[in-house]
mmCIF file as Biopython writes it, N, C-alpha, C and O atoms, coordinates in Angstrom:
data_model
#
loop_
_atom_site.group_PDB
_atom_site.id
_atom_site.type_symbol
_atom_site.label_atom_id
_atom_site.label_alt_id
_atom_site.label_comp_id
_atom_site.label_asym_id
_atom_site.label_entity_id
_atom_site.label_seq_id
_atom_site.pdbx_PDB_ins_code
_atom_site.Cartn_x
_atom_site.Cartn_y
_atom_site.Cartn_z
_atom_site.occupancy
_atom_site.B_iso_or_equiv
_atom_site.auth_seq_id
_atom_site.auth_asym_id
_atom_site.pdbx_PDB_model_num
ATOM 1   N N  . UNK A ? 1  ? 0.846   -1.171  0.000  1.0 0.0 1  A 1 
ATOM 2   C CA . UNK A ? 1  ? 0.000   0.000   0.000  1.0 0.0 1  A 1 
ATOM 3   C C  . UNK A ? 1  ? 0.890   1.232   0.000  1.0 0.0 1  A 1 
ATOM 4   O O  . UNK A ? 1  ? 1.846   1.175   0.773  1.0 0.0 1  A 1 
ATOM 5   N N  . UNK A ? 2  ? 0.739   2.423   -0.783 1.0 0.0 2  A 1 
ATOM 6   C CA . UNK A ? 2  ? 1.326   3.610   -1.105 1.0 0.0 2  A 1 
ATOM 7   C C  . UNK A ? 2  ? 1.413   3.947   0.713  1.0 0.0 2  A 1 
ATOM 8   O O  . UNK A ? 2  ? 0.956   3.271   1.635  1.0 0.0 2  A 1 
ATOM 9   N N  . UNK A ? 3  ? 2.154   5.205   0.750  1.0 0.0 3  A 1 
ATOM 10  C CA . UNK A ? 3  ? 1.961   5.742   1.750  1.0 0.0 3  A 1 
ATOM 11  C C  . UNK A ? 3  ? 0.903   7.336   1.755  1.0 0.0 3  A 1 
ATOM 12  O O  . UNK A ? 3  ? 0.828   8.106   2.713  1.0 0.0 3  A 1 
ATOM 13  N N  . UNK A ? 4  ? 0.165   7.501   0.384  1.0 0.0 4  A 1 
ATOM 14  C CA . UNK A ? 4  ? -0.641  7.908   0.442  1.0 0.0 4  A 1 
ATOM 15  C C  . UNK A ? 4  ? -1.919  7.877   1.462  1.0 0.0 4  A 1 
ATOM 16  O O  . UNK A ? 4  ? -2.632  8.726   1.997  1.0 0.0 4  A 1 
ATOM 17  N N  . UNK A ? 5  ? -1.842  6.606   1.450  1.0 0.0 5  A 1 
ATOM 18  C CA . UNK A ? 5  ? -3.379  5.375   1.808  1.0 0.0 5  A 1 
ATOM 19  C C  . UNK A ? 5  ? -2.916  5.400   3.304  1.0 0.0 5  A 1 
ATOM 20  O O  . UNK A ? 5  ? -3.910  5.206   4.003  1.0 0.0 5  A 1 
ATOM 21  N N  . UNK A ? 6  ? -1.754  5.568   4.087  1.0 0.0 6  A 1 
ATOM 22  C CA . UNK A ? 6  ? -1.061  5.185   5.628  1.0 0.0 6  A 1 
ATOM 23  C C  . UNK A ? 6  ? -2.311  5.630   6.774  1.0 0.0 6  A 1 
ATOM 24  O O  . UNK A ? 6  ? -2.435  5.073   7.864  1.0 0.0 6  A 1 
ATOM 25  N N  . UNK A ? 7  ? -2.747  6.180   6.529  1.0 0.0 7  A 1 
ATOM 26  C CA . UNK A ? 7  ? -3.968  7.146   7.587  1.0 0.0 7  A 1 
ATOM 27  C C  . UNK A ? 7  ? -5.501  5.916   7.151  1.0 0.0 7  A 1 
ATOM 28  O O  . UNK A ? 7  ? -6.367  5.626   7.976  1.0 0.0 7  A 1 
ATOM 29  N N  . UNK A ? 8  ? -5.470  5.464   5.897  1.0 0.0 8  A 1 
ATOM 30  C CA . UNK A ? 8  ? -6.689  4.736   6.064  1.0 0.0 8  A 1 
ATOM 31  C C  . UNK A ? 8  ? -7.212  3.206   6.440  1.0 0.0 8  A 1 
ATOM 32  O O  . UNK A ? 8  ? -6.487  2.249   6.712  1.0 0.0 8  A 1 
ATOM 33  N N  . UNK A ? 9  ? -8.114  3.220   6.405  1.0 0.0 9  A 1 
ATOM 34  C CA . UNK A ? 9  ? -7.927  1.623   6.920  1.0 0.0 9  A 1 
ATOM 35  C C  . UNK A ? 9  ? -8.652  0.441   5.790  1.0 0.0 9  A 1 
ATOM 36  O O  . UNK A ? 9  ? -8.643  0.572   4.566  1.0 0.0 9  A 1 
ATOM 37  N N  . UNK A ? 10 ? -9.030  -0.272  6.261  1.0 0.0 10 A 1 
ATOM 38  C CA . UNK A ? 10 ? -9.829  -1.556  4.672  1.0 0.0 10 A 1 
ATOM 39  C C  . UNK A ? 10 ? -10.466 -2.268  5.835  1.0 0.0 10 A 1 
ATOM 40  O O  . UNK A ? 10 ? -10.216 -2.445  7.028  1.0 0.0 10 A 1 
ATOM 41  N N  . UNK A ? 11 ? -11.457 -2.620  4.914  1.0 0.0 11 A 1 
ATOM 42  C CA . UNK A ? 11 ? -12.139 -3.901  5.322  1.0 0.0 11 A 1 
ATOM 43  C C  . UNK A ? 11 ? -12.303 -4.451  3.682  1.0 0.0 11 A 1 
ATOM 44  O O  . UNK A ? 11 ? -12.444 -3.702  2.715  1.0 0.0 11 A 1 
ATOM 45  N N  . UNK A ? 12 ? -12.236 -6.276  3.630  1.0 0.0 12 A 1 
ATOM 46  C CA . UNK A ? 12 ? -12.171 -6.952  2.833  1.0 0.0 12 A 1 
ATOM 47  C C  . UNK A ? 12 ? -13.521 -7.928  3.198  1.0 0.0 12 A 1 
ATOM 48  O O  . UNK A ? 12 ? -13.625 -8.475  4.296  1.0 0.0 12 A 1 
ATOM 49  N N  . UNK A ? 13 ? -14.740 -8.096  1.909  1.0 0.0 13 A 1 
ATOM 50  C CA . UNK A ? 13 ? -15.440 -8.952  2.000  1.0 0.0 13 A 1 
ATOM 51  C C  . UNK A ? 13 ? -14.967 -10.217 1.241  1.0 0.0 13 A 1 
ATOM 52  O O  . UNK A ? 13 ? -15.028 -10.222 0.012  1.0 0.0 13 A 1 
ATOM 53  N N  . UNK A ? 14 ? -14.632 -10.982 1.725  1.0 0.0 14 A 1 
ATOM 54  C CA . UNK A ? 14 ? -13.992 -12.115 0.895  1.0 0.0 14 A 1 
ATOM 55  C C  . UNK A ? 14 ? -15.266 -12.636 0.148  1.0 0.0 14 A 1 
ATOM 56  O O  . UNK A ? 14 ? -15.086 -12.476 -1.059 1.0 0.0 14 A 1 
ATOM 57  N N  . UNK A ? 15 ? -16.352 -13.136 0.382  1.0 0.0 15 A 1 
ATOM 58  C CA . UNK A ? 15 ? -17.147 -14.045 -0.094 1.0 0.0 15 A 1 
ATOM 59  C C  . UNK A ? 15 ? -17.409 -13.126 -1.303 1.0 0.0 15 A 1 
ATOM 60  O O  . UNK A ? 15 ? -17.668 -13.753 -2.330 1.0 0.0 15 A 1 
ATOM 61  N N  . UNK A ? 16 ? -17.402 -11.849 -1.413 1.0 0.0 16 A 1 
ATOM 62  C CA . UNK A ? 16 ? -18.001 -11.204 -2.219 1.0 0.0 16 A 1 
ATOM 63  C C  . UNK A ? 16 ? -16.577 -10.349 -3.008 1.0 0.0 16 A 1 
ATOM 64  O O  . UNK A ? 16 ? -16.652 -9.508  -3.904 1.0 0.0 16 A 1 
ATOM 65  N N  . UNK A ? 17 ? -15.767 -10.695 -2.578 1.0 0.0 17 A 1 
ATOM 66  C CA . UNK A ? 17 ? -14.242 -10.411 -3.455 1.0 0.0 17 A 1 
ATOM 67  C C  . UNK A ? 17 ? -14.001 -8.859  -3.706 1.0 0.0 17 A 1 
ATOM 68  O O  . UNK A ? 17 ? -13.139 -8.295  -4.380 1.0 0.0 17 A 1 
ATOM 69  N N  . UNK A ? 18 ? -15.041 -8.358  -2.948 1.0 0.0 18 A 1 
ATOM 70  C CA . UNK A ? 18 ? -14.538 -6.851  -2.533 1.0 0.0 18 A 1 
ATOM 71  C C  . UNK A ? 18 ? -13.473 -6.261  -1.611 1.0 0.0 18 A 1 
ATOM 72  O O  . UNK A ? 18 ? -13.157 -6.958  -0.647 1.0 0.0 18 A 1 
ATOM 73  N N  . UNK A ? 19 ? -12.918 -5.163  -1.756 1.0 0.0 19 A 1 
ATOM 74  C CA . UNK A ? 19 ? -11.933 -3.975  -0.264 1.0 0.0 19 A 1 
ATOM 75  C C  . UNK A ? 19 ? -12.803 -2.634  -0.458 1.0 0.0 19 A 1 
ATOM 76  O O  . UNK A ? 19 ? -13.167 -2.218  -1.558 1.0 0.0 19 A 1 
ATOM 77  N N  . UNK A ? 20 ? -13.085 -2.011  0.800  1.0 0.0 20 A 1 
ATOM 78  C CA . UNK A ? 20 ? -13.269 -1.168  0.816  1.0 0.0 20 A 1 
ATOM 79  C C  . UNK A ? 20 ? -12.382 -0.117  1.517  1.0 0.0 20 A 1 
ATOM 80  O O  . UNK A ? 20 ? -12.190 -0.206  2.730  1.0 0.0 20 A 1 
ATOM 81  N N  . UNK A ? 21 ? -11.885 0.791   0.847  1.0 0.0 21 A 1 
ATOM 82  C CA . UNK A ? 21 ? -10.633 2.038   1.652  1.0 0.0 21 A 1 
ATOM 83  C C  . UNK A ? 21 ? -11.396 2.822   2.373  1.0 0.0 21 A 1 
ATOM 84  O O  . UNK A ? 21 ? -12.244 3.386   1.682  1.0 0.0 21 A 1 
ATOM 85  N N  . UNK A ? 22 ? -11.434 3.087   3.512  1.0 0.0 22 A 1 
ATOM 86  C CA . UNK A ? 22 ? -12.285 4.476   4.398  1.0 0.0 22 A 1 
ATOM 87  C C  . UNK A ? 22 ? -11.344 4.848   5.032  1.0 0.0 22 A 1 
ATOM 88  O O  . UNK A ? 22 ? -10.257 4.309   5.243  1.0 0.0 22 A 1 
ATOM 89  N N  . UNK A ? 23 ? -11.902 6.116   5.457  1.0 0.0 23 A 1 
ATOM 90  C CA . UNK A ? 23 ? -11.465 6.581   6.979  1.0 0.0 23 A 1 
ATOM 91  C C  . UNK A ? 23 ? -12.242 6.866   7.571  1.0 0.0 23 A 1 
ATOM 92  O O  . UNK A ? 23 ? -13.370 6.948   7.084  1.0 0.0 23 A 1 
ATOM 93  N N  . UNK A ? 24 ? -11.983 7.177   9.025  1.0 0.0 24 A 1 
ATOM 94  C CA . UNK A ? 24 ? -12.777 7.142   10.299 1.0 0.0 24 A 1 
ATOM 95  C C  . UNK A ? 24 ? -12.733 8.810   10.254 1.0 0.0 24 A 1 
ATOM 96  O O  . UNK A ? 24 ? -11.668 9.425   10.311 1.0 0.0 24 A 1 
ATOM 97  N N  . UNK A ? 25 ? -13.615 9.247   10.178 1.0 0.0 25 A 1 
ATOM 98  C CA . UNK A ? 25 ? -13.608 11.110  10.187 1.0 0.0 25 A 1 
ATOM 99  C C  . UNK A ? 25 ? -14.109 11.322  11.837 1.0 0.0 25 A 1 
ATOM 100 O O  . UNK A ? 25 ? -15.183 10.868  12.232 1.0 0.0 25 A 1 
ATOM 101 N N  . UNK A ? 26 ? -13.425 11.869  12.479 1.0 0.0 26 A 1 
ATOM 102 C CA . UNK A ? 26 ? -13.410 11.888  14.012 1.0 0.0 26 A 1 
ATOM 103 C C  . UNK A ? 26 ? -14.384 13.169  14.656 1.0 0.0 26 A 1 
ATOM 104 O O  . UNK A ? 26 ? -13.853 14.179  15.119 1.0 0.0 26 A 1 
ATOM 105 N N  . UNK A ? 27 ? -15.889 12.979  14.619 1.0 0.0 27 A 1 
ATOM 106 C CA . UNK A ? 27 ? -16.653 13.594  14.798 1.0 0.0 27 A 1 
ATOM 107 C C  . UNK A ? 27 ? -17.941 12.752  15.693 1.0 0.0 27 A 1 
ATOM 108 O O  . UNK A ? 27 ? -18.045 11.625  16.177 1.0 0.0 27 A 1 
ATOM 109 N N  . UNK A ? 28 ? -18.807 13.944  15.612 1.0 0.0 28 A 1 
ATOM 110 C CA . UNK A ? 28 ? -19.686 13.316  16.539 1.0 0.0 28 A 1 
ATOM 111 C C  . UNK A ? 28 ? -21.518 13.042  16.634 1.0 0.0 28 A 1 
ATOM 112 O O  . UNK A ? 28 ? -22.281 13.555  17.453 1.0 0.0 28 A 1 
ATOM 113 N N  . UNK A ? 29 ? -21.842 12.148  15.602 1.0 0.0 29 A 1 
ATOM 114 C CA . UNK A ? 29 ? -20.803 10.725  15.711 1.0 0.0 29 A 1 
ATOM 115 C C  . UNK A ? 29 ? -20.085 10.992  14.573 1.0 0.0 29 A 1 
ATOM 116 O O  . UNK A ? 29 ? -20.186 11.873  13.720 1.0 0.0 29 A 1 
ATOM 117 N N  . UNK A ? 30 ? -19.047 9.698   14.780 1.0 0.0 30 A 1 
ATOM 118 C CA . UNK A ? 30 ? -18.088 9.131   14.166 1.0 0.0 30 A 1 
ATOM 119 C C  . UNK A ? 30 ? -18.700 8.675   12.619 1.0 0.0 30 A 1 
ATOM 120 O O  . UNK A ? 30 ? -19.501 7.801   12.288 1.0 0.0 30 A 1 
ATOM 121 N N  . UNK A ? 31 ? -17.832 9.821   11.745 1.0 0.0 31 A 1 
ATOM 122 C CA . UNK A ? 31 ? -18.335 9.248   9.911  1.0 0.0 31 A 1 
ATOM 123 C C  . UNK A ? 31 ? -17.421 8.442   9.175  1.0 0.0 31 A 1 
ATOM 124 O O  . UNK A ? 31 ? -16.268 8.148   9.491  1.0 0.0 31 A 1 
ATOM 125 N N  . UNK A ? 32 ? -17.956 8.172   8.328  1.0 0.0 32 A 1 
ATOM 126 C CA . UNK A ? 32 ? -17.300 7.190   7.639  1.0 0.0 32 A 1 
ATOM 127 C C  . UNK A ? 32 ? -16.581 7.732   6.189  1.0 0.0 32 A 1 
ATOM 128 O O  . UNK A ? 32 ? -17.511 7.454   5.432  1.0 0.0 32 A 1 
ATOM 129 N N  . UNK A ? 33 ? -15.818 8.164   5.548  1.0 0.0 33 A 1 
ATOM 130 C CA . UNK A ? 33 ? -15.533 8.709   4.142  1.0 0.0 33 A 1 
ATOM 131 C C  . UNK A ? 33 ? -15.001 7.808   3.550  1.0 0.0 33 A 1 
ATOM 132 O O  . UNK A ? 33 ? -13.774 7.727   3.488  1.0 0.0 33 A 1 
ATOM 133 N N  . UNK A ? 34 ? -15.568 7.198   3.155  1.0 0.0 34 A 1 
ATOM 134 C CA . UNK A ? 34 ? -15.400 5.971   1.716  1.0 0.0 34 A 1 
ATOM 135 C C  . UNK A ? 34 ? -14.445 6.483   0.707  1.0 0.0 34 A 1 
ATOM 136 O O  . UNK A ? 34 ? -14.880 7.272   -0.132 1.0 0.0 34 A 1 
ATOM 137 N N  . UNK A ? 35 ? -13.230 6.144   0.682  1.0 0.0 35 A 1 
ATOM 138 C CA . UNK A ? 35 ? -12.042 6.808   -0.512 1.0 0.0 35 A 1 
ATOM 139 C C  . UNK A ? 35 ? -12.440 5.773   -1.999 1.0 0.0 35 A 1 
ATOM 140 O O  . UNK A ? 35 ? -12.363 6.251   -3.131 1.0 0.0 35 A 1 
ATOM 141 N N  . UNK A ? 36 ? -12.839 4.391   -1.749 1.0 0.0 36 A 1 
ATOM 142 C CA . UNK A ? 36 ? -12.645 3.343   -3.100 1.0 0.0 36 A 1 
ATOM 143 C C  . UNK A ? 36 ? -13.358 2.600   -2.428 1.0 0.0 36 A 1 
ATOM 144 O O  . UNK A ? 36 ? -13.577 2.946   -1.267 1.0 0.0 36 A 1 
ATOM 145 N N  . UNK A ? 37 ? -13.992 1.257   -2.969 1.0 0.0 37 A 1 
ATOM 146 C CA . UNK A ? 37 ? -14.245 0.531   -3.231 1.0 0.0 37 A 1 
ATOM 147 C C  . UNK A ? 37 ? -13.955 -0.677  -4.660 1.0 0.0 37 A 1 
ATOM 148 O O  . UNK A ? 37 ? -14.282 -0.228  -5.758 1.0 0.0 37 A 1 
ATOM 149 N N  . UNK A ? 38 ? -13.525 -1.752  -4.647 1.0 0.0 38 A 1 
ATOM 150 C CA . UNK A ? 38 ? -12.984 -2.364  -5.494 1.0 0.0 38 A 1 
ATOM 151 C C  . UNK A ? 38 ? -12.634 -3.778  -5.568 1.0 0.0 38 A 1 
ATOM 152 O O  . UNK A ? 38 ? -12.468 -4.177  -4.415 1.0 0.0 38 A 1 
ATOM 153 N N  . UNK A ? 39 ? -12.477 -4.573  -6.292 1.0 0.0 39 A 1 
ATOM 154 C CA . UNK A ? 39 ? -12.263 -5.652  -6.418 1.0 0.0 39 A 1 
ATOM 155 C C  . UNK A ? 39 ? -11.004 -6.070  -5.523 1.0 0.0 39 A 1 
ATOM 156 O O  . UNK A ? 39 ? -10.103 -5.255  -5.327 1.0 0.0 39 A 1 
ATOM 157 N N  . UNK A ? 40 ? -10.949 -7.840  -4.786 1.0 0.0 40 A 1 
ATOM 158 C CA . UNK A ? 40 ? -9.531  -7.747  -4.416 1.0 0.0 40 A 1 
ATOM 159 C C  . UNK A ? 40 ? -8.500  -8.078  -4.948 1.0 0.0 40 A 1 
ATOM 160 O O  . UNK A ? 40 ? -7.484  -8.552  -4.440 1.0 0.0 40 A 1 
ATOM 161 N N  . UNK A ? 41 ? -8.796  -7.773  -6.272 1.0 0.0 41 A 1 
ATOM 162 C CA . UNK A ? 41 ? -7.700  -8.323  -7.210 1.0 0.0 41 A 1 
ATOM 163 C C  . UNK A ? 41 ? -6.249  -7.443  -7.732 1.0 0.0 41 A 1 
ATOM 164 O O  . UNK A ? 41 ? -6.010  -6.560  -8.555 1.0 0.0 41 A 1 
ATOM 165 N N  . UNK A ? 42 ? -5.462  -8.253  -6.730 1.0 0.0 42 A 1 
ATOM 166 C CA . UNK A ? 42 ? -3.831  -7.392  -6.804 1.0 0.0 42 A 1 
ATOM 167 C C  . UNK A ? 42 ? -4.231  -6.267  -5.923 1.0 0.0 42 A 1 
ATOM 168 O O  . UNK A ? 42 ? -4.927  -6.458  -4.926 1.0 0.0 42 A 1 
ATOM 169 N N  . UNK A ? 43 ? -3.738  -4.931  -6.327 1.0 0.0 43 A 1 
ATOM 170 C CA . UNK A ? 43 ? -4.004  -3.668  -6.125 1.0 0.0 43 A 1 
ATOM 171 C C  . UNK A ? 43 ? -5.083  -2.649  -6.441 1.0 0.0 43 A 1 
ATOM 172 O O  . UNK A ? 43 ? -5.098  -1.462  -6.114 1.0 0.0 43 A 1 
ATOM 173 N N  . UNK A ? 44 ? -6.099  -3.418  -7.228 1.0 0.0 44 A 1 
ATOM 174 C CA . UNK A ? 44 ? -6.953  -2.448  -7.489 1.0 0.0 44 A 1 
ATOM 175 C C  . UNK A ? 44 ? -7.757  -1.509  -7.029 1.0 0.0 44 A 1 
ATOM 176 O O  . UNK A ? 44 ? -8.078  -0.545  -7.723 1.0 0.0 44 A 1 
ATOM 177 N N  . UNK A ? 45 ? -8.174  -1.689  -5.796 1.0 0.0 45 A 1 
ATOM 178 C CA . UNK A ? 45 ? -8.747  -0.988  -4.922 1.0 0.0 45 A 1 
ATOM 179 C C  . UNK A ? 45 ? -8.082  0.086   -4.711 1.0 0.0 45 A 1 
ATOM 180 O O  . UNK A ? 45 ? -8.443  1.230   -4.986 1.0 0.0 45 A 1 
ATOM 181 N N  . UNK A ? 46 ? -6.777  -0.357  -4.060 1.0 0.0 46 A 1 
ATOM 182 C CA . UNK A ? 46 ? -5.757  0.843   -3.309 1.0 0.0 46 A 1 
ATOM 183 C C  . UNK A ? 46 ? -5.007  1.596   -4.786 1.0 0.0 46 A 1 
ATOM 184 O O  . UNK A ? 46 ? -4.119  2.390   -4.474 1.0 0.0 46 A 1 
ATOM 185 N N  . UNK A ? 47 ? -5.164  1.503   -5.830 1.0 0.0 47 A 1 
ATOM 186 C CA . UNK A ? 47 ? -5.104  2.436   -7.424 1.0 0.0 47 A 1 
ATOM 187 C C  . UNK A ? 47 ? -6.157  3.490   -7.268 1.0 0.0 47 A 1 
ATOM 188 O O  . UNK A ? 47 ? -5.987  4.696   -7.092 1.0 0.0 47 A 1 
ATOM 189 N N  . UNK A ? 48 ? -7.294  2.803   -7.366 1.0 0.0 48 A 1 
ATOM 190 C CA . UNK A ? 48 ? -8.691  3.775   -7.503 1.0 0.0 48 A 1 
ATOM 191 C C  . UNK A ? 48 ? -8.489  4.481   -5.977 1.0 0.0 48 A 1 
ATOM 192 O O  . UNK A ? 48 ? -8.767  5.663   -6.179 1.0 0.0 48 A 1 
ATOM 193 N N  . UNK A ? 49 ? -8.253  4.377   -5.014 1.0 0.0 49 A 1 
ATOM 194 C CA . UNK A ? 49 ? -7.853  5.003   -3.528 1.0 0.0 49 A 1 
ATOM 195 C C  . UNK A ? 49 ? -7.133  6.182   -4.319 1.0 0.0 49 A 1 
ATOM 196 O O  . UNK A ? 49 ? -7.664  7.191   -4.785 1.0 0.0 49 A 1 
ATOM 197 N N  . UNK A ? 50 ? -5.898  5.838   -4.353 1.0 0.0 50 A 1 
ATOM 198 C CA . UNK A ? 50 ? -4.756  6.598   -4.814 1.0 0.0 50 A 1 
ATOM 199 C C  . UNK A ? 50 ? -5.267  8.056   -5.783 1.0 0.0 50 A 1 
ATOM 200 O O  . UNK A ? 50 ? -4.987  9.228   -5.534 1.0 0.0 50 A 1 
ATOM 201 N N  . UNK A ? 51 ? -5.948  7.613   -6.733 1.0 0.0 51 A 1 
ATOM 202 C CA . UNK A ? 51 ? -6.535  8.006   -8.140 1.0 0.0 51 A 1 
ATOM 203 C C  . UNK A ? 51 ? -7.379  9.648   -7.549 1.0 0.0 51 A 1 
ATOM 204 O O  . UNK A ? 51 ? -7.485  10.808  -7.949 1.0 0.0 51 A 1 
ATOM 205 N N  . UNK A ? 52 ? -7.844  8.779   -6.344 1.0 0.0 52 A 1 
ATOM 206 C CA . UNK A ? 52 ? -9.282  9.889   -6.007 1.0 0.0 52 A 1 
ATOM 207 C C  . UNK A ? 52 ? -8.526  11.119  -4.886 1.0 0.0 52 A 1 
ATOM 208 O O  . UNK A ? 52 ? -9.009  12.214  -4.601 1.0 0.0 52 A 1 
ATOM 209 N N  . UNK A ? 53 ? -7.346  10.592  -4.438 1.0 0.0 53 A 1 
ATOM 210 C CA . UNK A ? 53 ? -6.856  11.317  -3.435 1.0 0.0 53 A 1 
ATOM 211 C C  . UNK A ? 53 ? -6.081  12.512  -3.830 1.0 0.0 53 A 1 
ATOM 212 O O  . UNK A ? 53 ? -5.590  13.242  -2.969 1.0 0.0 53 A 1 
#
């Protein structure tokens, strides 16, 4: 993962062969900012991350 991406975190649905890139936006409550969503194939996710940032 770039060190672009270092601040965000993933969750991976395996059954469904997705990553999703977020971050935790520290408010109240606590939001969610979705950077990518993407396949888990290789790097693709964390490209389209990269792409949007």
């Amino acid at each position: 993962m770039n060190s672009l991406l270092h601040n965000y975190a993933k969750i991976k649905h395996k059954s469904r062969g997705i990553r999703i890139i977020y971050l935790a936006v520290k408010e109240d409550p606590i939001k969610i900012k979705i950077i990518a969503i993407g396949p888990r194939d290789k790097m693709k996710a964390y490209k389209r991350a990269e792409e949007r940032l």
